[in-house]
C-alpha positions as CSV (number, residue, x, y, z in Angstrom):
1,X,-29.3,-32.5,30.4
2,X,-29.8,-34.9,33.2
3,X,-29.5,-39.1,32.7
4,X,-31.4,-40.4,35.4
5,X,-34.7,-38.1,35.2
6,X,-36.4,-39.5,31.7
7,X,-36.0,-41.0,28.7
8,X,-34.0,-39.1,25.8
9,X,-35.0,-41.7,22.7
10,X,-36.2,-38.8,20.1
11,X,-35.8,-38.9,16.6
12,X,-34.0,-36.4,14.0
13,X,-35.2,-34.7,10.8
14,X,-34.2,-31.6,9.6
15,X,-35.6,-28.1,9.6
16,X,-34.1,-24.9,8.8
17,X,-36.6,-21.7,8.7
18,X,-36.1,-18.0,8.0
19,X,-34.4,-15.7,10.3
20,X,-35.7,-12.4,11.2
21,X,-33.9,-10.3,12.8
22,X,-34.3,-8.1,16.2
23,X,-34.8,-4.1,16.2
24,X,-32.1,-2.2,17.7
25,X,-32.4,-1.7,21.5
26,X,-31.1,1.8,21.6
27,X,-27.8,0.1,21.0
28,X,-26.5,2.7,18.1
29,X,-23.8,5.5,18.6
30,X,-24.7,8.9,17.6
31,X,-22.7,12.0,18.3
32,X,-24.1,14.7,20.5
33,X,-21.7,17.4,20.9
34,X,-21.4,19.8,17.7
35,X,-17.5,21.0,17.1
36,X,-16.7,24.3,18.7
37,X,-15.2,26.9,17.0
38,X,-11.7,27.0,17.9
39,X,-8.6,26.8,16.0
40,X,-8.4,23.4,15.9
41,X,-10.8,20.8,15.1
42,X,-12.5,18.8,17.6
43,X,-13.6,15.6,17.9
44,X,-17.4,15.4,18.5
45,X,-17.9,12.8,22.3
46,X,-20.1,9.9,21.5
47,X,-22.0,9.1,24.0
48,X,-24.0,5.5,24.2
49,X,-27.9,5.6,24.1
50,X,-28.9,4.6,27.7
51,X,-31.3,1.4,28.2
52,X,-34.4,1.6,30.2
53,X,-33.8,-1.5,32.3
54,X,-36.0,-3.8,34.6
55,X,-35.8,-1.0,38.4
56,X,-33.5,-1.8,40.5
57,X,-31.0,-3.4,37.8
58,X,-27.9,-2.3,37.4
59,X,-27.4,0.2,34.0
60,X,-25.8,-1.3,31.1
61,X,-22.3,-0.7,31.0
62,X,-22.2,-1.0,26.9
63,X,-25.5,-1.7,25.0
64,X,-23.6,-2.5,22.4
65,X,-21.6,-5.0,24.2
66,X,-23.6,-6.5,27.4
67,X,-20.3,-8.5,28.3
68,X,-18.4,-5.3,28.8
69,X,-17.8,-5.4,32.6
70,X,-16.1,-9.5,31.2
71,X,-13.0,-8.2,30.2
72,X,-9.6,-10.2,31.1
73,X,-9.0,-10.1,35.1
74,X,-11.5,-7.4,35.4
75,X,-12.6,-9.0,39.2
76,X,-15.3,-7.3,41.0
77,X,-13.9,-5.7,45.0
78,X,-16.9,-8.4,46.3
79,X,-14.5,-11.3,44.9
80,X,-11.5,-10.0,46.4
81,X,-8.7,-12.3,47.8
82,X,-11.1,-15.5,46.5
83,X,-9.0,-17.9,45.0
84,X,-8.8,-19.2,41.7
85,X,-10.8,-22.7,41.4
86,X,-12.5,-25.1,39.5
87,X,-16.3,-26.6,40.9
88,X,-17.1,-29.5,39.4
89,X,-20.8,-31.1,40.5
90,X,-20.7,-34.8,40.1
91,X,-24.1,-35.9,39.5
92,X,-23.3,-39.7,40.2
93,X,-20.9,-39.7,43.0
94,X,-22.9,-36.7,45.4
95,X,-19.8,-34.4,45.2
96,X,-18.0,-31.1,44.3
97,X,-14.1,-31.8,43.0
98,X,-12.4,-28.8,43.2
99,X,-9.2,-28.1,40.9
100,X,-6.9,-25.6,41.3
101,X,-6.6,-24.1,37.7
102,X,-2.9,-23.1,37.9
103,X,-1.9,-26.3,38.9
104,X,-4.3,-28.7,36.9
105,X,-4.7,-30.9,40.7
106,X,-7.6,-31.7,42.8
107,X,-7.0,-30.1,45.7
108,X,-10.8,-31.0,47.3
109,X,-14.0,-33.2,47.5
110,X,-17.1,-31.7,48.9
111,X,-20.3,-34.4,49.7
112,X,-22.9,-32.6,48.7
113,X,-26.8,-33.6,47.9
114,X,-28.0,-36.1,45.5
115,X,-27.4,-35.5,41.7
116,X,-25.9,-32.5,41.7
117,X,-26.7,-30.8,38.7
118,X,-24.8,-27.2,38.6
119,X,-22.9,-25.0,41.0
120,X,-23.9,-21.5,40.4
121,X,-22.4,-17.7,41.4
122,X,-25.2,-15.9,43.6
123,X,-26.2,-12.2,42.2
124,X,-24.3,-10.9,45.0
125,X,-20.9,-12.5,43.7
126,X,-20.3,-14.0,47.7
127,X,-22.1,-17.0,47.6
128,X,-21.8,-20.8,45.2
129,X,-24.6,-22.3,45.4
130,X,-24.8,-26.3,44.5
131,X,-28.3,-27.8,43.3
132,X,-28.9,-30.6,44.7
133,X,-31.6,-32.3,42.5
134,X,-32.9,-35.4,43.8
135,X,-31.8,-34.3,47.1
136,X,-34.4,-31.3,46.9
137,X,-31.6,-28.9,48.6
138,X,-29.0,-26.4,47.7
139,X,-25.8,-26.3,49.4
140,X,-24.1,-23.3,50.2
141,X,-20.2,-22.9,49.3
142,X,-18.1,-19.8,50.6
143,X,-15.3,-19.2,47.4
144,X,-13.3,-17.7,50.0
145,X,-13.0,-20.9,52.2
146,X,-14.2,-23.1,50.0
147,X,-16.4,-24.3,53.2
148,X,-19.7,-25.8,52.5
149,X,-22.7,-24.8,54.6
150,X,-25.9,-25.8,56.0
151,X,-28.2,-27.2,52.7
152,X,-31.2,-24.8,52.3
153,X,-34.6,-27.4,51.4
154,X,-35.5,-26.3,47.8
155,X,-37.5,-28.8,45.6
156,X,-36.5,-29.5,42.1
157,X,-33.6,-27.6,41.9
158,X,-32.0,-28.6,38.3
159,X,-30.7,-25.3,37.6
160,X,-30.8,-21.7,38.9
161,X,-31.0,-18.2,37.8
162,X,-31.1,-14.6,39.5
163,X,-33.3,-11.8,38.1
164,X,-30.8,-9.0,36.9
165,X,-32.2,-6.4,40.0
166,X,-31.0,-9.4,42.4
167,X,-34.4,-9.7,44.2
168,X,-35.5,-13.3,43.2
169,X,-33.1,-16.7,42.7
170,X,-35.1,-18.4,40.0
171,X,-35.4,-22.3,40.5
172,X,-36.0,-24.0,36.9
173,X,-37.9,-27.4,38.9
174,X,-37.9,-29.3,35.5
175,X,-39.6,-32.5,36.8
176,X,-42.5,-30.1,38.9
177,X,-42.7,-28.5,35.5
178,X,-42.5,-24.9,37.4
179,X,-40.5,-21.8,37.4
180,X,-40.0,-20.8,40.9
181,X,-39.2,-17.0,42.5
182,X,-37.5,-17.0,45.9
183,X,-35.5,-14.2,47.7
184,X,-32.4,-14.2,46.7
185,X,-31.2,-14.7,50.0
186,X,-33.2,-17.0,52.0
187,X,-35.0,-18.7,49.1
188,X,-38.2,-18.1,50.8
189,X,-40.8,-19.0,48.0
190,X,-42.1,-16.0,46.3
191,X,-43.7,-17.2,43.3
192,X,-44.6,-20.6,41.7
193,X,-45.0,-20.4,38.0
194,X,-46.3,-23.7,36.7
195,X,-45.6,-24.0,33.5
196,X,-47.1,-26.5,30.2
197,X,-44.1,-27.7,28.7
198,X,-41.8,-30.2,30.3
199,X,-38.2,-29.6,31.0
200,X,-37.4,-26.3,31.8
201,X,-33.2,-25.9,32.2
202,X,-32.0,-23.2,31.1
203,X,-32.3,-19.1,30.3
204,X,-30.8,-15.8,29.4
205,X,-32.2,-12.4,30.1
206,X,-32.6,-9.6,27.4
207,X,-30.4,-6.3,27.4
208,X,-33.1,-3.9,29.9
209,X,-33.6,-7.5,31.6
210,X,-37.1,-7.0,31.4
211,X,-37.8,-10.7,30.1
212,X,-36.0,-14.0,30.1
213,X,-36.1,-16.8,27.5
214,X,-36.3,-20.4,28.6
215,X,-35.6,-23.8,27.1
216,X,-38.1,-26.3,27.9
217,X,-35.8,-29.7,26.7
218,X,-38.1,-32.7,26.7
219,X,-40.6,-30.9,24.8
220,X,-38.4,-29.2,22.8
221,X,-40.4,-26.1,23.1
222,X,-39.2,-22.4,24.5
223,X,-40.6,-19.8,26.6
224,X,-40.8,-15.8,27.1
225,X,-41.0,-15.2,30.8
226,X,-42.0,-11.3,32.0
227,X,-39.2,-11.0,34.5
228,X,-41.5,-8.1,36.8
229,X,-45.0,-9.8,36.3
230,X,-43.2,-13.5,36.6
231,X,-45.3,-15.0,34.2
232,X,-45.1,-16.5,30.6
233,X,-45.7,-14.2,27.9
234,X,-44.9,-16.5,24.9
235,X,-44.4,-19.9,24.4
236,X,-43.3,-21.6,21.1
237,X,-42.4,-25.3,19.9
238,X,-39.1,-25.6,18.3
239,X,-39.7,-26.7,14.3
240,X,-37.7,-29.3,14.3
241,X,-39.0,-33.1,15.3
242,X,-37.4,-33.8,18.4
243,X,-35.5,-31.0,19.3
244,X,-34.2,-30.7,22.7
245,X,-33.1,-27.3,23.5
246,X,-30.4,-26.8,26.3
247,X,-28.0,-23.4,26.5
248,X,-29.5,-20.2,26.1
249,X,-27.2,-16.7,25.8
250,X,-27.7,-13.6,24.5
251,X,-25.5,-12.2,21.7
252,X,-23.3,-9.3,22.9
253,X,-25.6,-6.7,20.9
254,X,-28.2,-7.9,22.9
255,X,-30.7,-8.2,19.0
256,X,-30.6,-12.5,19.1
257,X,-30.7,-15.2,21.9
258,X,-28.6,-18.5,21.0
259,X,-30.1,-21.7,22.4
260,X,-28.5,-24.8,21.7
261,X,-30.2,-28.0,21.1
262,X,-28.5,-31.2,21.5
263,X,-31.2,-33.6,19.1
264,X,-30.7,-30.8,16.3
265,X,-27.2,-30.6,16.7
266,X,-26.8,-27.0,16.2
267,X,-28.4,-23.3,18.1
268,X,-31.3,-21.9,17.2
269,X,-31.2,-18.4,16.6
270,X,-33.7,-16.2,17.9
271,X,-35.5,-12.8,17.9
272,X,-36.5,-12.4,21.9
273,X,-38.3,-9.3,21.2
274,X,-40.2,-10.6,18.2
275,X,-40.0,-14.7,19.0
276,X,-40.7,-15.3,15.9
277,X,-39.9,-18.2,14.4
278,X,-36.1,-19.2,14.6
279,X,-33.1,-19.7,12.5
280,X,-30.6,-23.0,12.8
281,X,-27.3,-23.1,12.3
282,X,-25.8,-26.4,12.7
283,X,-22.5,-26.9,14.8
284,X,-22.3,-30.9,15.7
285,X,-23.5,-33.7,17.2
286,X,-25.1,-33.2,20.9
287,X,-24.7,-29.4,20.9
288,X,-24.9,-28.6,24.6
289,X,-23.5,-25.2,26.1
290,X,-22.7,-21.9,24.9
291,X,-19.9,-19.6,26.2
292,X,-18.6,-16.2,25.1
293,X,-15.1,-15.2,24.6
294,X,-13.6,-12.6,26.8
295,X,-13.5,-9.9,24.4
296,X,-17.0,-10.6,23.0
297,X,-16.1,-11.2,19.7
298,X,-16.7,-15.3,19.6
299,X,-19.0,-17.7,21.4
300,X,-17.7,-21.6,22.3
301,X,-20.4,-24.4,21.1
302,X,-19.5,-27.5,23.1
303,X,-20.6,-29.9,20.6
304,X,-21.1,-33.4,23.7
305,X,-21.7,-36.0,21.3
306,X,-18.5,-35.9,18.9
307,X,-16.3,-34.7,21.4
308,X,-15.7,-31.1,19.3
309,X,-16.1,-27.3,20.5
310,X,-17.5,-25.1,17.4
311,X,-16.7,-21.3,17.3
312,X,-19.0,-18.3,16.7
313,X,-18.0,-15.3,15.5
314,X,-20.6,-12.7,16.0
315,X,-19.0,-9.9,14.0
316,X,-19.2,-12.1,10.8
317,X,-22.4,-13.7,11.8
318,X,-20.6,-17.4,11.2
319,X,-18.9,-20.6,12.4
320,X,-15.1,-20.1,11.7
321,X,-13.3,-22.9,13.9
322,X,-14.1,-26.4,15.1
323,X,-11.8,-27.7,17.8
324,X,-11.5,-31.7,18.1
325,X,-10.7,-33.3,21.8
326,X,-7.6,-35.7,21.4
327,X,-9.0,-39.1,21.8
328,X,-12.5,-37.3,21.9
329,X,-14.6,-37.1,24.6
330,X,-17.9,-35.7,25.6
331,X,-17.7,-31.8,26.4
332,X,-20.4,-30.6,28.0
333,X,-20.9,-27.1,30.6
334,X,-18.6,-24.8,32.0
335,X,-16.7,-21.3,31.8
336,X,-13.8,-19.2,30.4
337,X,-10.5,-18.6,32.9
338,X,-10.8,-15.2,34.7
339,X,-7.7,-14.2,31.8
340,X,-9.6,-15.6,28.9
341,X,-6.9,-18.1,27.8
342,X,-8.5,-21.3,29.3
343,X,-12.2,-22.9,28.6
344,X,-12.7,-25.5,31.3
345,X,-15.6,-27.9,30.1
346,X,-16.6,-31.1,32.0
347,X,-16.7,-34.5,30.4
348,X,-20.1,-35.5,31.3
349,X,-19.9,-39.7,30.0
350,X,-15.7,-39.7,30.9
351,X,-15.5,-38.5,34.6
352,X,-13.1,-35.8,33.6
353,X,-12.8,-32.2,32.8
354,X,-10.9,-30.7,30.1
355,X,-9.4,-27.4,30.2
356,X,-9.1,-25.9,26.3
357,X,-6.7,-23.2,25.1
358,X,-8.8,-20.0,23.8
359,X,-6.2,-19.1,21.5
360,X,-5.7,-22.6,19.7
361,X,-8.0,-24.7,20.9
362,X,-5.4,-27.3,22.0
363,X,-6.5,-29.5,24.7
364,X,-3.7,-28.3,27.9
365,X,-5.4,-31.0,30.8
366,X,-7.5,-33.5,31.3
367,X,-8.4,-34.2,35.2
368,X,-10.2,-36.9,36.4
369,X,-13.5,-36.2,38.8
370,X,-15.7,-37.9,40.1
371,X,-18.9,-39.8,37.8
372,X,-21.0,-37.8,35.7
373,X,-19.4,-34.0,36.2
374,X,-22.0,-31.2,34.7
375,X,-22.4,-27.5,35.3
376,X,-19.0,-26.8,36.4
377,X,-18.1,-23.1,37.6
378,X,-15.0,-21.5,37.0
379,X,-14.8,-19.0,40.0
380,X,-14.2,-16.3,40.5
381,X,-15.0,-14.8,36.7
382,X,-15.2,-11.0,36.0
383,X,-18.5,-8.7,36.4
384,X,-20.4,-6.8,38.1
385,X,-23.3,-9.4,39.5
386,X,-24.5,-12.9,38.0
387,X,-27.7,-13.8,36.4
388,X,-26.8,-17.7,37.4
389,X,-26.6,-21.1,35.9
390,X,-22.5,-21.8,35.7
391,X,-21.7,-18.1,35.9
392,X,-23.6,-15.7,33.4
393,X,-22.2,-12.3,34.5
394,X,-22.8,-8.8,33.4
């Protein structure tokens, strides 16, 4: 959520409304080879049903477990010999801090563009890309070097995505109320999608990658975007008075999308297939971004305005932890360590960024950065290719 853009005075009420629940995307198991007759019995091979994805995508790995290719260390030969780093966008000061994970120490400042909102993995794993908001550009870093480039002119960049066959960067231009396609590469324009609600931030794709779901945050409303036809195939208000959605992540099974909503204080849960009418589950005050474990079995809930980090378990379909920052502070976006054993979330109102034990949720650093820290990227993360935003790999 940005500060500077509009004002954020909405009120509160309560809603909670039914869930219903997704169809199953060919996710189930089902034996295909009969036993042989032999003298010993033999276990029948279980094979996954295979999902029809968006052309050009990549096949999913898993379809019952989209973050497969996100185990611990499991680094993609593109990231090769990158090191280990921290890339934290600091909205107020116009810089990058970078922080060397193993040591806990700022080891760089990049100027950048004004208000930089995120720094985000291209689909191609090669490239970070900054978005420079107010400065209407999007700087190119190499992980390898850490080198900045030449800023590429692209208006209204708050956040951006890539769709899951790597042919178009999409630019969520919240203030131009669009949705905008560009190559992936050169960010020539493809596409502008204008759009009726106001905000647009964030998104996750579905399992075939076929359509994405968007939060629109000062209207608290939420779109279905056809990711081949690049238009909006659904659009529905949040039922809650003042909701401002944020986060958006699919659940490993690929059946719900999570959006969290920082007036509500809680995620919605939703049906992407269906979008019907959501579920909420609430979490804490401010809830902002929405991370999954390494082994798929959790999701982290930064909770920005009580200083807390709820967990998930999507097995048992519940929260089961809340983690409280020492001294609190204001948790906000981020990633998981390459290993799994670190969340590293900025502080977006305390010019610092906390890095978070997995296992115990004890706070193990707290670095000071620049003012107003946002979408940091851990880099580099496992997977195969990036849809975006901080790092949303597959």
């Amino acid at each position: 959520m940005r500060t500077t853009k509009a004002a954020r005075l909405l009120a509160a009420g309560a809603a909670v409304t039914a869930l219903t629940l997704l169809s199953a995307c060919g996710g189930g198991e089902e034996p295909t080879d009969r036993a042989r007759t032999t003298t010993a019995p033999v276990r029948p091979r279980v094979d996954k049903a295979e999902v029809d994805v968006l052309p050009g995508m990549p096949p999913v790995e898993d379809p019952t477990d989209l973050y497969a290719a996100d185990r611990p260390n499991r680094l993609s030969p593109a990231v090769k010999g990158f090191p280990s780093r921290v890339y934290v966008p600091n909205t107020n000061s116009n810089t990058v801090t970078v922080i060397d994970p193993a040591t806990y120490r700022v080891v760089e400042t990049i100027p950048v563009g004004r208000q930089p909102q995120h720094v985000v993995p291209s689909w191609d794993l090669k490239t970070l890309w900054v978005n420079n908001d107010l400065g209407n550009s999007l700087t190119p870093i190499d992980p390898r070097t850490g080198r900045a480039g030449k800023p590429v002119d692209v208006h209204d960049p708050y956040n951006l995505y890539f769709t899951p066959d790597g042919r178009y960067a999409v630019v969520m231009a919240s203030m131009d109320r669009q949705l905008v396609f560009r190559d992936a590469h050169t960010m020539k324009v493809a596409k502008t999608l204008p759009v009726s609600c106001y905000g647009v931030n964030h998104a996750d794709f579905s399992i075939d990658g076929r359509y994405f779901i968007v939060s629109c945050e000062f209207s608290g409303e939420i779109l279905k975007v056809d990711t081949a036809r690049m238009e909006v195939v659904a659009q529905e208000r949040l039922p809650y008075r003042g909701a401002m959605p944020q986060d958006v992540k699919i659940s490993p099974d690929g059946k719900l999308f999570y959006i969290a909503d920082m007036v509500a204080g809680g995620v919605w849960i939703l049906d992407g297939d269906r979008f019907t009418r959501p579920r909420f589950l609430a979490t804490g005050k401010g809830a902002h971004g929405l991370y999954v474990s390494r082994d798929s079995r959790e999701m982290y809930i930064s909770n920005r305005g009580e200083g807390t980090i709820s967990i998930f378990d999507f097995g048992r379909n519940r929260l089961t932890k809340k983690w409280r920052l020492p001294g609190g502070g204001s948790p906000d976006m981020g990633g998981v360590s390459a290993d799994g054993k670190v969340l590293w979330l900025s502080g977006r109102y305390n010019s610092e960024v906390y890095a978070i034990d997995t296992r115990t949720g004890a706070e193990l650093a707290r670095v000071k950065v620049g003012s107003g820290p946002h979408g940091l990227a851990v880099y580099p993360q496992p997977g195969r290719y990036s849809l975006g935003h901080t790092g949303v790999f597959r």
